[in-house]
Every structure is written in C-alpha cells, then in structure tokens.
N, C-alpha and C positions, 0 to 999 in steps of 0.2 A: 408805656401808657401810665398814665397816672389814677388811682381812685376816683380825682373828682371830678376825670374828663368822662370817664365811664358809668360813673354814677352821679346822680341828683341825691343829694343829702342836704335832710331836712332836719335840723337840732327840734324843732319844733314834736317832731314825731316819734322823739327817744326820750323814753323815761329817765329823768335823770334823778331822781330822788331816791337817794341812799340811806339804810336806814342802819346807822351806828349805834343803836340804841341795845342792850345785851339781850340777851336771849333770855328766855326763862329758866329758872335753876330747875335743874331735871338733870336727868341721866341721859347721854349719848350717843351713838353710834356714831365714830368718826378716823377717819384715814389720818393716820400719820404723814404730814407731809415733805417735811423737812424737818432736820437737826442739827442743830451746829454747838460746837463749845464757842464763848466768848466769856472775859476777863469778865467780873462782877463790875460795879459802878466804882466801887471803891480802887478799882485796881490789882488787891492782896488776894482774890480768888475767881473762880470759875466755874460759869452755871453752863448748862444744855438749854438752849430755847430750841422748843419744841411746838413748830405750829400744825397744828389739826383743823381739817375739815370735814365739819356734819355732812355725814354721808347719806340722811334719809328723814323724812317729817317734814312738817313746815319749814325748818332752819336751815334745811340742803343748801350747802354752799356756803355757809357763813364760817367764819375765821377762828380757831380759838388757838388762843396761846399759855405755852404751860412752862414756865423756868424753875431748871432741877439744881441745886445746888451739887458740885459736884466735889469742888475745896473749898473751903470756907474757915474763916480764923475760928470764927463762935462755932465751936465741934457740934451745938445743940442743931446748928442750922444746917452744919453738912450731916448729920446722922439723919435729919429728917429728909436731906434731900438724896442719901442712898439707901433710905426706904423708899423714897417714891422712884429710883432708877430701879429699885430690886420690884416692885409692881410694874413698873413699863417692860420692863425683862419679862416676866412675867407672863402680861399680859399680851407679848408680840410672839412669842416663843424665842426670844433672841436668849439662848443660856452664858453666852461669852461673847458679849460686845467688843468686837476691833473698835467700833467708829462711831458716831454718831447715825449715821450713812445706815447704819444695819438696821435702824428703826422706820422707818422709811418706807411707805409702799405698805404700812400692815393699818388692818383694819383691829381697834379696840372699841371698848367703852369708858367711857370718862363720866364724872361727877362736875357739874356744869354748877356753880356757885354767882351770886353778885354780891362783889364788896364797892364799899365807897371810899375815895378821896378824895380829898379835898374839893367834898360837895359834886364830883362826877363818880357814875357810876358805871363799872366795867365789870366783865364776866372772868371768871377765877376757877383755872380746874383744880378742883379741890381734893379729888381722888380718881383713882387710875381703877377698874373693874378688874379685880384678875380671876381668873377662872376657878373654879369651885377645885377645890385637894382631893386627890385621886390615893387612896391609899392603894398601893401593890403589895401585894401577900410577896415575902420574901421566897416562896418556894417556887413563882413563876417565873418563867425566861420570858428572857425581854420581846424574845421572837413574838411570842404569843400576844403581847398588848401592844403590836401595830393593829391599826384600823386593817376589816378585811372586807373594804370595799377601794373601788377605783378612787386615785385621785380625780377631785373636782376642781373647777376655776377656784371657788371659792376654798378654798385648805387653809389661807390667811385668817377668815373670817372665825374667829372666836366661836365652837358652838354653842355655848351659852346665850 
C-alpha cells in the first residue's frame, strides 16, 4: 500500500515556513548529537563538527553547530581548539576520548553567540559550560565522593 492511496494529503494544511533566522545569544541546554572529524577546508588539517540540539525553551529543536580545531598549521588555532575539546571533555564527563562517537548522546550547556558574514547572520557556540571545580581534600578515598543516591535516567544531565 502506498501513503497516498491511504491518505488524502493536503500541502495546503502543513506549515511549511521555516525559520533560519538564529536564535538569540544566551546560554543553552542542549544534546550532543553527533561528532565526526573532517579535513579543514584547506586540506593541511582537522576540526570535530559537532552538531547540538536545544533540548528545552522556545528554541527546542533547533540546530547548532560548533567546529573544534583539532590539527591545525597556525598552533594559535589548534591550542584554542584543545581548550575547547578539553571543556566538551569536560563538560560530557568523557575523561579519554577514543572517538568522536563518545560525545554523543550527552546533554551540556553551551554559549549561543551571533556573528556575521558576509552581511548574513548565523549563530556561533562561543563557549562550552563546564561544570563548577570540586576540590577533594587529598586525605579522602575516592570510595567516599561517589554520589549515595540511586542512579537516575538523567546521570548525563549536568547538575549545574
């Protein structure tokens, strides 16, 4: 059976108006949803595009995208792009990345920015939230600062 032998579809009755226009610069909550390494534009190096989706507020649903330098000739552009791998580390609790893959599936907060080029205007994660420094007294075992409640669904979710 086919869709349109079983249904009557009416273009008339779907919203079709999408709205590309960026988000407002604010702060995030949003799902890592994929990661991949790919060659820079130039060919001589290699960023992590890493796409995010607002998990909650008016913006649920919408797209962002964040490219991490990961080799790079200009050392200034790769040292700023493994600070911002070492906040998505971070900020997913991933401590030794195998893969891209390992970010994936976690909930952060991200720094939602707008820049412009060439007279259009697109949204730019500016910074990664990573969770407040916990200092541990060196005299306590690590036994003791597991959490001593039940795991929940939510354990991904950042408690900050």
């Amino acid at each position: 059976m086919s869709f349109f032998q079983d249904h009557k579809f009416n273009p008339a009755d779907v919203d079709t108006t999408d709205s590309f226009e960026p988000i407002p610069a604010g702060n995030y909550r949003v799902l890592v949803l994929s990661a991949e390494e790919k060659p820079t534009k130039s060919q001589n190096g290699v960023v992590m595009q890493v796409r995010y989706q607002v998990v909650e507020g008016k913006h649920q649903g919408r797209s962002l995208f964040h490219w991490i330098n990961l080799q790079n000739i200009n050392k200034v552009a790769q040292e700023i792009g493994h600070k911002e791998l070492a906040r998505l580390c971070l900020a997913t609790r991933v401590e030794a990345p195998k893969s891209p893959a390992d970010f994936c599936g976690k909930l952060i907060q991200v720094v939602v920015g707008i820049e412009e080029y060439n007279g259009k205007k697109d949204n730019k994660v500016s910074a990664i939230i990573t969770p407040p420094a916990t200092k541990v007294p060196n005299n306590v075992p690590q036994t003791q600062l597991e959490p001593q409640h039940p795991a929940s669904q939510d354990d991904d979710a950042p408690a900050w």
